[in-house]
C-alpha positions in Angstrom: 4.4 6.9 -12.9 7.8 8.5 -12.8 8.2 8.6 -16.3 5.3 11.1 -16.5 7.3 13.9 -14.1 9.2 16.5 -15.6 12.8 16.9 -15.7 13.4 19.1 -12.8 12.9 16.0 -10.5 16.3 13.7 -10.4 14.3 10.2 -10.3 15.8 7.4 -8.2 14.2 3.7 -7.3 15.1 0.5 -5.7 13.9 -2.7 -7.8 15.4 -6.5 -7.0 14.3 -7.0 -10.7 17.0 -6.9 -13.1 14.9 -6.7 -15.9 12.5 -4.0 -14.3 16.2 -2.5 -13.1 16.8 -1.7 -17.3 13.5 -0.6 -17.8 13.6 1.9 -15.3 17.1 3.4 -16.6 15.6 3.9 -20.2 13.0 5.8 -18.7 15.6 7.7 -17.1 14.9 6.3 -13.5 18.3 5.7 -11.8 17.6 2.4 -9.5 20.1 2.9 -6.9 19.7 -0.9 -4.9 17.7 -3.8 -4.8 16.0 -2.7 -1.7 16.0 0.5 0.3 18.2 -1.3 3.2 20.6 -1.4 0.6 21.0 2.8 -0.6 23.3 4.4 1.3 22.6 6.1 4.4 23.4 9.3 3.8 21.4 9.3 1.1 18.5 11.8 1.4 15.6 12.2 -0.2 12.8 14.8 -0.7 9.9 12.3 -1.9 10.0 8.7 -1.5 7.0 7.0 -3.3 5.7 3.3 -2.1 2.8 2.1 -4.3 1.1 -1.2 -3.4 5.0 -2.2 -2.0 3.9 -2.1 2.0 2.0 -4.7 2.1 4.3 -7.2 0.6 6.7 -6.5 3.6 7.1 -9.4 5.9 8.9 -6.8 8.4 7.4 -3.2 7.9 8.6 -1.9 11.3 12.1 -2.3 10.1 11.4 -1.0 6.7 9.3 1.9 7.7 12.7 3.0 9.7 14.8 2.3 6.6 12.6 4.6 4.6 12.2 7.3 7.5 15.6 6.9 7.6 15.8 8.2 4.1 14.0 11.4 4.2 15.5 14.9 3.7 14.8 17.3 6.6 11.2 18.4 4.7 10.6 15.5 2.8 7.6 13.1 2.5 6.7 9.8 2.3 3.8 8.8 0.3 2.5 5.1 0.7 -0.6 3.7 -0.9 -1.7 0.3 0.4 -5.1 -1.9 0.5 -7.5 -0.6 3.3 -8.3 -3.3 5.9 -10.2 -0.9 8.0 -12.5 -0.1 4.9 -15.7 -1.6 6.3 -16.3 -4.4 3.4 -12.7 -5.8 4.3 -13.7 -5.4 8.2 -16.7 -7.2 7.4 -14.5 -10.6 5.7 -10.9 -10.0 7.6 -8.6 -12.7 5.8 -11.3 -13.7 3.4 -11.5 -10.1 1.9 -10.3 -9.8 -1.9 -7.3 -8.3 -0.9 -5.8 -10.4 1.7 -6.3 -13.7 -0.4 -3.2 -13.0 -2.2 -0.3 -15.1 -0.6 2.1 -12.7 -1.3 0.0 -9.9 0.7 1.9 -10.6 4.0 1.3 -7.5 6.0 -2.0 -5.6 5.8 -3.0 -2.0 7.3 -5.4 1.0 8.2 -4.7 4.9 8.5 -4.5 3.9 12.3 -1.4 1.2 12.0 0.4 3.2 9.3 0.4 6.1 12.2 1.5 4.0 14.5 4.1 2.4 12.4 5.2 5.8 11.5 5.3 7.4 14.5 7.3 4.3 16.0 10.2 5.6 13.4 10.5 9.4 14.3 7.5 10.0 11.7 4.1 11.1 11.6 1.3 10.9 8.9 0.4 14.1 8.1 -2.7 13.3 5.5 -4.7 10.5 4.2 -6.9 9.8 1.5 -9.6 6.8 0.7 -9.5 6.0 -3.2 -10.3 3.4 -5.1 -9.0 1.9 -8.8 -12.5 2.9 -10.0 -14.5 2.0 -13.2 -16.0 3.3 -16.0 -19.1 4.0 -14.2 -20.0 6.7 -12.0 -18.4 5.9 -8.5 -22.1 5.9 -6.1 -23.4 3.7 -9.2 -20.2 1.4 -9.3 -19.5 1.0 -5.8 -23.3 -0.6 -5.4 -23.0 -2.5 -8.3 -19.8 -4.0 -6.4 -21.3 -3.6 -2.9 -23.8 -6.3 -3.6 -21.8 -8.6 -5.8 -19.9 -8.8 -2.9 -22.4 -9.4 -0.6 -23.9 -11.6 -3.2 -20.4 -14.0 -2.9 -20.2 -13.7 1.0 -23.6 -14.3 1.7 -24.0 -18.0 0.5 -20.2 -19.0 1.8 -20.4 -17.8 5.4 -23.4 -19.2 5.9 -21.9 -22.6 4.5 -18.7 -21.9 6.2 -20.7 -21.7 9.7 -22.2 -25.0 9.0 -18.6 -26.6 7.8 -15.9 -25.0 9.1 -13.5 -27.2 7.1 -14.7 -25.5 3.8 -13.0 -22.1 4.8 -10.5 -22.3 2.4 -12.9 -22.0 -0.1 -14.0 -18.8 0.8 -11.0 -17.1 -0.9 -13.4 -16.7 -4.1 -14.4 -13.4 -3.6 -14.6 -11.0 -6.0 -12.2 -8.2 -6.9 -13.8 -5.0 -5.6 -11.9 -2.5 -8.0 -14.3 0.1 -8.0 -14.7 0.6 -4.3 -12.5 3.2 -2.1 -10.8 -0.1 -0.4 -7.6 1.7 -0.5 -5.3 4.3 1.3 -2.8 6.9 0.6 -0.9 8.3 3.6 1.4 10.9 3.6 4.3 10.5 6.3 6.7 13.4 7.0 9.4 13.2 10.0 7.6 14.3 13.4 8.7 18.4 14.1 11.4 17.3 17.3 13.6 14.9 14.8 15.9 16.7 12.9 17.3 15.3 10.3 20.9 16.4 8.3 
């Protein structure tokens, strides 16, 4: 995503991958640490991007203030995560496409971002629903999905109310792509912290 920014930005990541780490640097992305604990804190920044990275965060209190930590006076956070408030992923909680990947350990809504946020000195200042969408036209794809969804649930919660001990296979779900399952908030640092 970087790599498609014009020169005026300086470019700057964290990446534990060494291999992902050289990649980066020939695409002229300067990976400062392994993890954002890890940059210096003086370091400031004016936009710090997290894309599907939240959610993999077994403390995201602690790394929400790291982050915060990081911001320039004016700058902004922008974090894009799955949407467990969406109202499919309400519907199947830890069943939902989403959360059946082990290495999804934390999961979150507009409202827990806030909070999270907010808990830090920050405060999310906009928000947008969006989806990986499809080929097709989004009302047309998102029913298509809708009820292949419903067409997997149906049949295993009604089995899974009969035999509880089957709940383990109800991580079969489909992957929902196409539907706006997911959330973009933008967090800037609330108006009485001042940063240097």
């Amino acid at each position: 995503m970087l790599s498609t920014w014009d020169r005026s930005w300086a470019k700057y990541g964290v990446e534990p991958s060494a291999m992902a780490s050289r990649c980066a640097d020939k695409r002229g992305i300067n990976v400062l640490a392994e993890t954002i604990e890890q940059v210096y804190a003086s370091s400031k920044f004016d936009c710090i991007i997290s894309v599907d990275v939240i959610e993999h965060i077994s403390r995201p209190l602690e790394w929400m203030a790291s982050v915060v930590e990081h911001l320039s006076a004016r700058g902004v956070v922008i974090i894009a995560t799955g949407n467990m408030e969406y109202h499919l992923a309400r519907i199947a909680r830890s069943n939902y496409w989403y959360a059946s990947f082990a290495e999804h350990v934390s999961f979150f809504s507009r409202r827990s971002l806030s909070h999270l946020a907010s808990a830090v000195g920050g405060e999310v200042v906009d928000s947008l629903e969006y989806s990986f969408g499809g080929d097709l036209s989004p009302m047309i794809s998102s029913y298509v999905q809708a009820c292949k969804f419903m067409l997997a649930v149906t049949p295993k919660a009604i089995s899974s109310a009969f035999a509880p001990w089957s709940a383990l296979s109800l991580r079969n779900y489909p992957v929902l792509t196409s539907l706006p399952d997911h959330l973009a908030v933008v967090i800037a640092n609330s108006p009485e912290r001042s940063w240097g």
